[in-house]
VOPAGU-2260 file (C-alpha; in pm, 1 decimal, decimal comma):
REM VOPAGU-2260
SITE   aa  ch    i         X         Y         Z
SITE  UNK   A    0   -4529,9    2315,6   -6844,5
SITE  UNK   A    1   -4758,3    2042,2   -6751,2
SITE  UNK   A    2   -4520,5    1772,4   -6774,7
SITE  UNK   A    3   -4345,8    2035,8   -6511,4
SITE  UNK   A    4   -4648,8    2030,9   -6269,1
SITE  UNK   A    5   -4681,5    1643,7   -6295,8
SITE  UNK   A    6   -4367,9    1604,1   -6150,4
SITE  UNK   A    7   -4366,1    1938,4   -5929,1
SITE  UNK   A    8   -4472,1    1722,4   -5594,7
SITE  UNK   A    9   -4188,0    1500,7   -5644,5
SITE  UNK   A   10   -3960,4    1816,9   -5693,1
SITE  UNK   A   11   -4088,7    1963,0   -5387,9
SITE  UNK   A   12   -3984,7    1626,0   -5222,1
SITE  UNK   A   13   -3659,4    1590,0   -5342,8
SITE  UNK   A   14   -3540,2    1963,9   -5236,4
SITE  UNK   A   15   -3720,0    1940,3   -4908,5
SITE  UNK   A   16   -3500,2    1557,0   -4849,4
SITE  UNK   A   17   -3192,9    1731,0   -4915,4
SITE  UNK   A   18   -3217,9    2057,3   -4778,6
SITE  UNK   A   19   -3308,3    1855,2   -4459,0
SITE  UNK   A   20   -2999,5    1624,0   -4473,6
SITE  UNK   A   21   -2747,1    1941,9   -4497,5
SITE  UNK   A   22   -2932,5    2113,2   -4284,6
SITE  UNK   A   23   -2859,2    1839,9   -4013,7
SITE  UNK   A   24   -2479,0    1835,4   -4108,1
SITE  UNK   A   25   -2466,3    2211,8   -4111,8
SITE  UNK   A   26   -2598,0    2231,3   -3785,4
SITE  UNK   A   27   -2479,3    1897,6   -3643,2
SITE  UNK   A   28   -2084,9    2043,9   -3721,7
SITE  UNK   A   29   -2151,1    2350,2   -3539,3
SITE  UNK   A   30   -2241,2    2115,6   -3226,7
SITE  UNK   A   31   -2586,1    2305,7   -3238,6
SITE  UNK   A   32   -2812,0    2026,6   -3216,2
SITE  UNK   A   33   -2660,2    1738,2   -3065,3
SITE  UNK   A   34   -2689,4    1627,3   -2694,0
SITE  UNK   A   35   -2713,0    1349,5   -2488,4
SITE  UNK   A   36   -2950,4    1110,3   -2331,7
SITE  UNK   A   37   -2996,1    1140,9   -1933,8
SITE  UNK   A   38   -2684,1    1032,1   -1774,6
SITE  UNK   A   39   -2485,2     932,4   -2083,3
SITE  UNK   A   40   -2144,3     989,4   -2230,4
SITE  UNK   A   41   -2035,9     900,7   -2540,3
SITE  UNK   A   42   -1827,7     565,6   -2576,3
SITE  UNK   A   43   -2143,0     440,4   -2354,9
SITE  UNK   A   44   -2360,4     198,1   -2524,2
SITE  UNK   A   45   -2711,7     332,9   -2614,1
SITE  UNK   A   46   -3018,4     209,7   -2555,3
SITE  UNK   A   47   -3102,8     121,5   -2886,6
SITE  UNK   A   48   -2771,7     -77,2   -2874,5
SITE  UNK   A   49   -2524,8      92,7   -3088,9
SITE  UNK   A   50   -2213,4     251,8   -2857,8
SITE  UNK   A   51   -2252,0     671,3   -2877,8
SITE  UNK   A   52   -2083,0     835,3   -3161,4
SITE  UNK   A   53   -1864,1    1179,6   -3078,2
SITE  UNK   A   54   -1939,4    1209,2   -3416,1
SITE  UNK   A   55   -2220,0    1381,1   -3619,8
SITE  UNK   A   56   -2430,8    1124,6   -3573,6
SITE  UNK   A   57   -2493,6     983,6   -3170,2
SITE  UNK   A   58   -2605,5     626,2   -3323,2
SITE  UNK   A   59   -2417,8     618,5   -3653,4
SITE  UNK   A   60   -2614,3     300,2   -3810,6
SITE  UNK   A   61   -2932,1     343,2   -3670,2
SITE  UNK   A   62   -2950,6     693,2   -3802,1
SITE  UNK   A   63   -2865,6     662,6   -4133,6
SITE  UNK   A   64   -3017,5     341,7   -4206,2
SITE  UNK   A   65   -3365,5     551,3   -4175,1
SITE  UNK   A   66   -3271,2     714,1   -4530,0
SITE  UNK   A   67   -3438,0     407,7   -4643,4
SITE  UNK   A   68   -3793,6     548,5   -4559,1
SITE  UNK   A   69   -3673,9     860,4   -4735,2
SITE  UNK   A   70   -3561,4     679,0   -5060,0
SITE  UNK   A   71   -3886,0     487,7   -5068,7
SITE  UNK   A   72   -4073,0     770,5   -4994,9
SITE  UNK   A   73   -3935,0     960,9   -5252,7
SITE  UNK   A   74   -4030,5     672,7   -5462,2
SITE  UNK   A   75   -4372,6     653,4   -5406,5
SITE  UNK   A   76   -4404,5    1062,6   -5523,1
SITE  UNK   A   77   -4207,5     914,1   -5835,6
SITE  UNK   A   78   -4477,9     694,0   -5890,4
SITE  UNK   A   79   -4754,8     867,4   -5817,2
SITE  UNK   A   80   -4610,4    1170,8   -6069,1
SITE  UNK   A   81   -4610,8     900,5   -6330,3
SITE  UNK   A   82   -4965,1     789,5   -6289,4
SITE  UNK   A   83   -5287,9     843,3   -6462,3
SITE  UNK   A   84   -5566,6     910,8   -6325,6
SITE  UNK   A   85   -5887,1     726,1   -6350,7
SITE  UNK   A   86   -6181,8     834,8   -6462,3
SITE  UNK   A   87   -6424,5     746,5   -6170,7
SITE  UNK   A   88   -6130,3     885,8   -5928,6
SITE  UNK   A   89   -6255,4     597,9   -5709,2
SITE  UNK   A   90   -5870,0     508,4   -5593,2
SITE  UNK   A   91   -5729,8     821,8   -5415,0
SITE  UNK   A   92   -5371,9     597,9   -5415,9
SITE  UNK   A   93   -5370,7     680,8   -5840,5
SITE  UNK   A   94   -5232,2    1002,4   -5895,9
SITE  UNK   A   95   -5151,1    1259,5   -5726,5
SITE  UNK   A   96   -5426,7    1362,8   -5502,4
SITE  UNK   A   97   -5414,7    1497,5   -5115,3
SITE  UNK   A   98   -5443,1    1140,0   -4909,6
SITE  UNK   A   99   -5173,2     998,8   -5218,5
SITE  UNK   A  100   -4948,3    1290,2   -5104,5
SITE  UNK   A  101   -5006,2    1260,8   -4748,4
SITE  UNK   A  102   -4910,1     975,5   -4722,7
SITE  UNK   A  103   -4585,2    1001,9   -4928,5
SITE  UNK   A  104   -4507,7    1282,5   -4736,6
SITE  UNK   A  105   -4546,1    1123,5   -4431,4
SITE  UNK   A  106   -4386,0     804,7   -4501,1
SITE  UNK   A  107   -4086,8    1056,7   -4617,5
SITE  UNK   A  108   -4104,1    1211,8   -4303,8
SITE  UNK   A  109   -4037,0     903,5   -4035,8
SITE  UNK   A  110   -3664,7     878,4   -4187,3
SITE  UNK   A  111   -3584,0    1251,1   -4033,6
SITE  UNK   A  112   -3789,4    1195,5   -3742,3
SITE  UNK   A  113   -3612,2     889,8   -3672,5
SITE  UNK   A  114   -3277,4    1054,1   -3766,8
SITE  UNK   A  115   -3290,9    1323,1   -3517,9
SITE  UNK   A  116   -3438,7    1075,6   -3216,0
SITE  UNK   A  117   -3080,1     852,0   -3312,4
SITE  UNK   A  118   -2845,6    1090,1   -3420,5
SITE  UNK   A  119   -2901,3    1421,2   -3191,7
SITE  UNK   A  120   -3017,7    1188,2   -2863,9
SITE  UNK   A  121   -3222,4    1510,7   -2825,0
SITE  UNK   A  122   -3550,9    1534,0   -2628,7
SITE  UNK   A  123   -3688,4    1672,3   -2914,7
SITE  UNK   A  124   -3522,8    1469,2   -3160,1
SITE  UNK   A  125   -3708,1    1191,5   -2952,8
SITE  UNK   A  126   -4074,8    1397,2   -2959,4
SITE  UNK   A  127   -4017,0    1408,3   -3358,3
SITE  UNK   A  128   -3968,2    1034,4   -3343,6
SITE  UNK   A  129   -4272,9     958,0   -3168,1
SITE  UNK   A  130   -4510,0    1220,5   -3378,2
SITE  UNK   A  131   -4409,6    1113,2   -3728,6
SITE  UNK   A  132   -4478,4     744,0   -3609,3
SITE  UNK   A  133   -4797,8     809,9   -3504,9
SITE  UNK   A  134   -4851,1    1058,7   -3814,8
SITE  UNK   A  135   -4848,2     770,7   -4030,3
SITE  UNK   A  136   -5031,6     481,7   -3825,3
SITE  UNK   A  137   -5321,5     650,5   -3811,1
SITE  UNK   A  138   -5359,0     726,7   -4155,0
SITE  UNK   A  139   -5401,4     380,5   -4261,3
SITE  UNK   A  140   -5736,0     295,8   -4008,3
SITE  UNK   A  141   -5864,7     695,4   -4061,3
SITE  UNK   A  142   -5876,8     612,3   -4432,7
SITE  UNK   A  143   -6108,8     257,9   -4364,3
SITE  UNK   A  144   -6287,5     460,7   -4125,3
SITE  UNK   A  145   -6354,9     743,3   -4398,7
SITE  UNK   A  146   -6458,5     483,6   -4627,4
SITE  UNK   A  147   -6686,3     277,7   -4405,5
SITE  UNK   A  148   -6862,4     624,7   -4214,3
SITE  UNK   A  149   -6915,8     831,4   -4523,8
SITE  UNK   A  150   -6690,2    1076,4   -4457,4
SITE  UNK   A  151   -6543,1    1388,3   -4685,6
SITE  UNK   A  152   -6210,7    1461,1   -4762,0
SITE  UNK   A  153   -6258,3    1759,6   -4565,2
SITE  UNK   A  154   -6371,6    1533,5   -4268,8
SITE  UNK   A  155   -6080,2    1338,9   -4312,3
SITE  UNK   A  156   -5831,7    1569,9   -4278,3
SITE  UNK   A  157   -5986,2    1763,4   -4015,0
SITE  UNK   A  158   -5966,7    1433,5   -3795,4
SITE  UNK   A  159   -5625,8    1394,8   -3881,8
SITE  UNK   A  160   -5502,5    1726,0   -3825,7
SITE  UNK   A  161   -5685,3    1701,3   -3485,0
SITE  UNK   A  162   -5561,1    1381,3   -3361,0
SITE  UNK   A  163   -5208,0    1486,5   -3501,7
SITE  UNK   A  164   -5183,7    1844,3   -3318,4
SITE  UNK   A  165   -5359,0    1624,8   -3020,1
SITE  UNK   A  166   -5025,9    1408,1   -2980,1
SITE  UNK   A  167   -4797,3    1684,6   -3073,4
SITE  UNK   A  168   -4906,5    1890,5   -2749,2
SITE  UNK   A  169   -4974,9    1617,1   -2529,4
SITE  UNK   A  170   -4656,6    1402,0   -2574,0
SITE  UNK   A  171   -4439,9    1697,3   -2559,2
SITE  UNK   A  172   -4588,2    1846,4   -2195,0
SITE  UNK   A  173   -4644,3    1462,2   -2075,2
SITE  UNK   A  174   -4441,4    1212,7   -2244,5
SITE  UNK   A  175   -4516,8     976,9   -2532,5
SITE  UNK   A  176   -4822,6     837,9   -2329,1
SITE  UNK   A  177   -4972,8    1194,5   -2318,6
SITE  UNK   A  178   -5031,4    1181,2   -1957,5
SITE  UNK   A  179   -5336,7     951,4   -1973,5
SITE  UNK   A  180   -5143,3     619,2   -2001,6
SITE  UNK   A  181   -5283,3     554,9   -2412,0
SITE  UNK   A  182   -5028,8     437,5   -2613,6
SITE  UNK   A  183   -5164,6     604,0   -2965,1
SITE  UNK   A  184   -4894,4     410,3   -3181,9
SITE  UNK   A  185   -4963,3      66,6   -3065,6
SITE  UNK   A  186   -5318,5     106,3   -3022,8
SITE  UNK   A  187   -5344,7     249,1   -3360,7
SITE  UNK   A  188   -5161,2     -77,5   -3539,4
SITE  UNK   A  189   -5486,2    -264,7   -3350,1
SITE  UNK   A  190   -5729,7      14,7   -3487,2
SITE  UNK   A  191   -5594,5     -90,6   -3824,6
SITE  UNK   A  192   -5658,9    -454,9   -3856,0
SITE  UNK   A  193   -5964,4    -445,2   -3682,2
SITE  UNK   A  194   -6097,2    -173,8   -3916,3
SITE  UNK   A  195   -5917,6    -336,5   -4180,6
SITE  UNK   A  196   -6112,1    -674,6   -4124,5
SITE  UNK   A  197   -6457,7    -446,4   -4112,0
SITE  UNK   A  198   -6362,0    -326,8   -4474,3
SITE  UNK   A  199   -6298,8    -667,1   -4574,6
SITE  UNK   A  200   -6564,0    -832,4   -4404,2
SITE  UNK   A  201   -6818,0    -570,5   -4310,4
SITE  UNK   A  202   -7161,3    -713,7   -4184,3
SITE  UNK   A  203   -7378,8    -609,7   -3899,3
SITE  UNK   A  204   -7267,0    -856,7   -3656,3
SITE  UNK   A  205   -6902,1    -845,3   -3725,4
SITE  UNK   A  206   -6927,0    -495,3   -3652,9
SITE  UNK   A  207   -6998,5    -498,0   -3339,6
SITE  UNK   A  208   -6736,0    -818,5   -3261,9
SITE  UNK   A  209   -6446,3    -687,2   -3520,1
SITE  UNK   A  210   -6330,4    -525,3   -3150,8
SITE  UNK   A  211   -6220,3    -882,2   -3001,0
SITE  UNK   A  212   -5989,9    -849,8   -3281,4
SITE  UNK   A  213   -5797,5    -603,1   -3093,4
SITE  UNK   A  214   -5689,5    -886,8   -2790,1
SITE  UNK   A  215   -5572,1   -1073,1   -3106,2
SITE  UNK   A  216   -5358,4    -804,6   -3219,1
SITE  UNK   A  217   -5188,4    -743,6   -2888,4
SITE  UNK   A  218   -5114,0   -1074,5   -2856,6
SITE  UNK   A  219   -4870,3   -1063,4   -3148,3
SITE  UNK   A  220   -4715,6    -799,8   -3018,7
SITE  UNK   A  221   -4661,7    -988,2   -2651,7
SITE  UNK   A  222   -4977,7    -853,9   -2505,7
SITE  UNK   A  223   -5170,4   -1093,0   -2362,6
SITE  UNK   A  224   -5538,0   -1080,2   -2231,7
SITE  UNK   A  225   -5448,2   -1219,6   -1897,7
SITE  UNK   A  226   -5209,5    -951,4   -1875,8
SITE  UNK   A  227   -5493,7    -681,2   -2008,9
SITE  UNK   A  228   -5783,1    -825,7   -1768,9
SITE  UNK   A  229   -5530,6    -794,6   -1437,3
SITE  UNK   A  230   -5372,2    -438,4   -1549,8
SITE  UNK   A  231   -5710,3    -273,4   -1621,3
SITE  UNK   A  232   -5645,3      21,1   -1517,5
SITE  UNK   A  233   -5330,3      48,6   -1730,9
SITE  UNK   A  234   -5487,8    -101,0   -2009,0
SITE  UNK   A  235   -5805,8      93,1   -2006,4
SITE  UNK   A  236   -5775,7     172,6   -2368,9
SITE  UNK   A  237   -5930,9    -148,9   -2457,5
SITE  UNK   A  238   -6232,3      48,9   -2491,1
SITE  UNK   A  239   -6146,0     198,8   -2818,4
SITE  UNK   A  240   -6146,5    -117,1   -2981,6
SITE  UNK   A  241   -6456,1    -105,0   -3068,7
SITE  UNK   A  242   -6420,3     243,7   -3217,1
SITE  UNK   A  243   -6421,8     118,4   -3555,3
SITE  UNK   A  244   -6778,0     -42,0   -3465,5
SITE  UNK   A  245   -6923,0     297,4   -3340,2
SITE  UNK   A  246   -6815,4     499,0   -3685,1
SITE  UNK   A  247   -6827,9     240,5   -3968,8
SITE  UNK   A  248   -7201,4     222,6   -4057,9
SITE  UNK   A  249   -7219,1     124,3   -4398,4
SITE  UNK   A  250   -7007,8    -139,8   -4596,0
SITE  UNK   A  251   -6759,4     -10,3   -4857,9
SITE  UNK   A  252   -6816,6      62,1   -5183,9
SITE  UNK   A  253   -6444,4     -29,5   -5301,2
SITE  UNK   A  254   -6268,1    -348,1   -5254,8
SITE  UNK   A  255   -5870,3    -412,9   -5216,0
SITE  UNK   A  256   -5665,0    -713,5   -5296,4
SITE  UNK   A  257   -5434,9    -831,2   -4982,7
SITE  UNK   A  258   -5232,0   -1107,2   -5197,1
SITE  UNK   A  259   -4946,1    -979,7   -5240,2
SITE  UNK   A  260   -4880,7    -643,3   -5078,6
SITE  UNK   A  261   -5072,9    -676,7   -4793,0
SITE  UNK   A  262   -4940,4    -977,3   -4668,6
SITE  UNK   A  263   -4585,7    -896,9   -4732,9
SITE  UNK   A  264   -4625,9    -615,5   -4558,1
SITE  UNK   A  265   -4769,4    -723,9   -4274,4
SITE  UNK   A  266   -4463,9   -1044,0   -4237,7
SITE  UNK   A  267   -4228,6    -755,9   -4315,1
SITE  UNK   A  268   -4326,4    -528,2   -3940,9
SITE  UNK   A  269   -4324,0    -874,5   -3766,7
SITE  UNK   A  270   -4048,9    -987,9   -3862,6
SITE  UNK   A  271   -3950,9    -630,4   -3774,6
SITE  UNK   A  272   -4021,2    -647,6   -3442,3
SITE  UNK   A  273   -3863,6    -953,5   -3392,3
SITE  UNK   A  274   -3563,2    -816,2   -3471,4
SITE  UNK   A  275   -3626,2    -500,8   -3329,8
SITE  UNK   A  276   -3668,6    -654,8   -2957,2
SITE  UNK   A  277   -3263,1    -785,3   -2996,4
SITE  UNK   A  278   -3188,0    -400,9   -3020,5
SITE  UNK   A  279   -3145,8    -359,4   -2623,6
SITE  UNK   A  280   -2807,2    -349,8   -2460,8
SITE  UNK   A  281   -2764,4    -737,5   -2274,7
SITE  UNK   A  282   -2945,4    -927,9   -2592,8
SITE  UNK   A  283   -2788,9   -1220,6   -2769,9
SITE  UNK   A  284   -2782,3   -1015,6   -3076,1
SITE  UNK   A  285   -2660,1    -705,4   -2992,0
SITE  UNK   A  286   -2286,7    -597,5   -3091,7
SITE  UNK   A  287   -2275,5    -239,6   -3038,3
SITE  UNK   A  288   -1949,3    -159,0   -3247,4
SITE  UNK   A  289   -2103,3    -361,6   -3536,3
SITE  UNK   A  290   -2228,2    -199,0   -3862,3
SITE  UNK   A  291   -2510,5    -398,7   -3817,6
SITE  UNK   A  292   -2728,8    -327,7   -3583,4
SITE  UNK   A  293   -3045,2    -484,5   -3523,0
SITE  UNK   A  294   -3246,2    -109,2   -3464,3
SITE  UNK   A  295   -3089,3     -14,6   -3828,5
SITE  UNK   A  296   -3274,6    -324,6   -3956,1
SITE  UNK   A  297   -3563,6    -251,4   -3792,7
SITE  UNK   A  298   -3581,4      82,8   -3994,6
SITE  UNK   A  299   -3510,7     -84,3   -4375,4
SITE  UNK   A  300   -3826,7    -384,0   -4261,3
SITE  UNK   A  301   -4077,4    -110,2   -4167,3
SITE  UNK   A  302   -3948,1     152,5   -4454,9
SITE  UNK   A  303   -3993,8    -170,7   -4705,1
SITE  UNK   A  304   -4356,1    -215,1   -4523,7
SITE  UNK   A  305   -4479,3     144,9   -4568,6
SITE  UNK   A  306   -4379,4      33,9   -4922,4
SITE  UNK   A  307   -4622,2    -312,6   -4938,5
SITE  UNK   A  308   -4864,7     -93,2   -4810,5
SITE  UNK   A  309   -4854,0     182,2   -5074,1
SITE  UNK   A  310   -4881,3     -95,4   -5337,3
SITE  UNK   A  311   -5191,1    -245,8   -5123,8
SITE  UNK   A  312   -5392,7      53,9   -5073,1
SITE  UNK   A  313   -5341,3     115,4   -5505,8
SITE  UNK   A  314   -5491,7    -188,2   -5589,6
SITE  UNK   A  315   -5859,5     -26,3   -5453,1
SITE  UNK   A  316   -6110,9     -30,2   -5729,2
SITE  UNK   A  317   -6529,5     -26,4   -5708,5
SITE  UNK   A  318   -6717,2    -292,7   -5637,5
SITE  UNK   A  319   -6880,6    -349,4   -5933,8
SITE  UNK   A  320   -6546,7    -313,8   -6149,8
């Protein structure tokens, strides 16, 4: 019985994974659930590269390549079933606790959002998309920020939940950018490193400068300040940079190691992106009756990075250990 219950959330994973998939064939047979984008047809080439399917699928290849954050999803419940906890319970990545499931589930969960944004070509399909990305970005700089403010569990999740149900509502009345021109995804992948660097590096002063870190961040990602300092107004969420400053008043009390995980991960969503900018009709790369596709890449990097990251946030221990 207990060996039963170890194992139950990875169960409850498993069924849910495949009940999903033939749900979607089910329902993608009957014609049910797939569409088409805004003034496409199918044998046109999608936006995302790959020519439209009649088939079950609208992007064949970059749909089903987003079973890899499913498979390593499902891993990460496997491991986590197989774990021991420790005594102090001071890493909430050991075992199966509520932020270890979370964000298994989650990481689960942006291979079906994904899948329905790429194979139904579905307004919906595309809201999905958008909230299980930002369902797991802003796990990763919630969790620093719980460590360096103090906060509960309860706190935690009450934040999430908030922010989550936030972007639900406003993305699906106003778009992705909620209506207020903030692009939660992208500024959340800033939120991280800059909290990230305060967990690392917490001091006084670097708390209140760990927001310049932000311009850094957006740089990689082709944002450039020049470009933030004449767009203000469209870049007005520049502000939240220092976010992390206002909430994370003491240091930590655990420490992480980057080398490997952190740093693989990290090369793993640039590299990524790289590849993920060729994934546009018109680039050099882009063959859109290939079973290769650049946007099906772009799904096995980041599903190999939620990975690295797993394995980073496990290595937490105390200070004093």
């Amino acid at each position: 019985m207990s060996f039963f219950k170890k194992n139950n959330s990875f169960i409850i994973a498993l069924i849910s994974s495949i009940v999903f998939l033939l749900g979607y064939l089910v329902l993608g047979k009957s014609g049910l659930i797939l569409s088409l984008e805004p003034g496409e047809t199918v044998g046109d080439i999608s936006k995302w590269c790959e020519r439209v399917s009649p088939g079950l699928f609208r992007e064949p290849v970059n749909a089903l390549s987003n079973l890899g954050f499913m498979f390593l999803g499902l891993l990460m419940f496997w491991i986590l079933s197989k774990d021991k906890l420790s005594d102090d319970n001071s890493n909430q990545f050991v075992g199966l606790t509520k932020i270890s499931i979370l964000y298994a589930g989650v990481s689960i969960f942006l291979g079906p959002g994904s899948l329905l944004m790429h194979g139904t070509h579905s307004y919906w399909g595309q809201w999905i998309d958008n909230v299980s990305m930002v369902m797991y970005i802003i796990i990763p700089w919630l969790l620093n920020i719980k460590h360096l403010a103090r906060w509960s569990d309860k706190k935690f999740f009450v934040s999430y939940i908030s922010i989550v149900t936030s972007f639900s509502l406003l993305s699906w009345f106003f778009g992705t950018n909620m209506g207020i021109n903030l692009d939660l995804f992208g500024l959340s992948i800033a939120l991280w490193f800059i909290s990230e660097i305060l967990f690392r590096f917490w001091s006084p002063l670097l708390r209140w400068a760990s927001g310049f870190t932000g311009f850094l961040v957006a740089a990689i990602f082709g944002i450039m300040p020049s470009e933030i300092f004449n767009n203000a107004f469209e870049y007005w969420w520049i502000i939240l940079f220092w976010l992390p400053a206002i909430l994370s008043t003491h240091p930590p009390t655990n420490i992480r190691d980057y080398n490997p995980w952190f740093f693989l991960g990290t090369a793993s969503y640039i590299i990524a992106f790289s590849i993920w900018l060729q994934g546009y009709p018109g680039t050099k790369f882009c063959n859109p009756d290939s079973i290769i596709q650049p946007h099906g890449i772009w799904h096995l990097l980041t599903a190999f990075a939620t990975l690295c990251f797993f394995k980073f946030l496990r290595t937490e221990r105390l200070v004093d250990k």
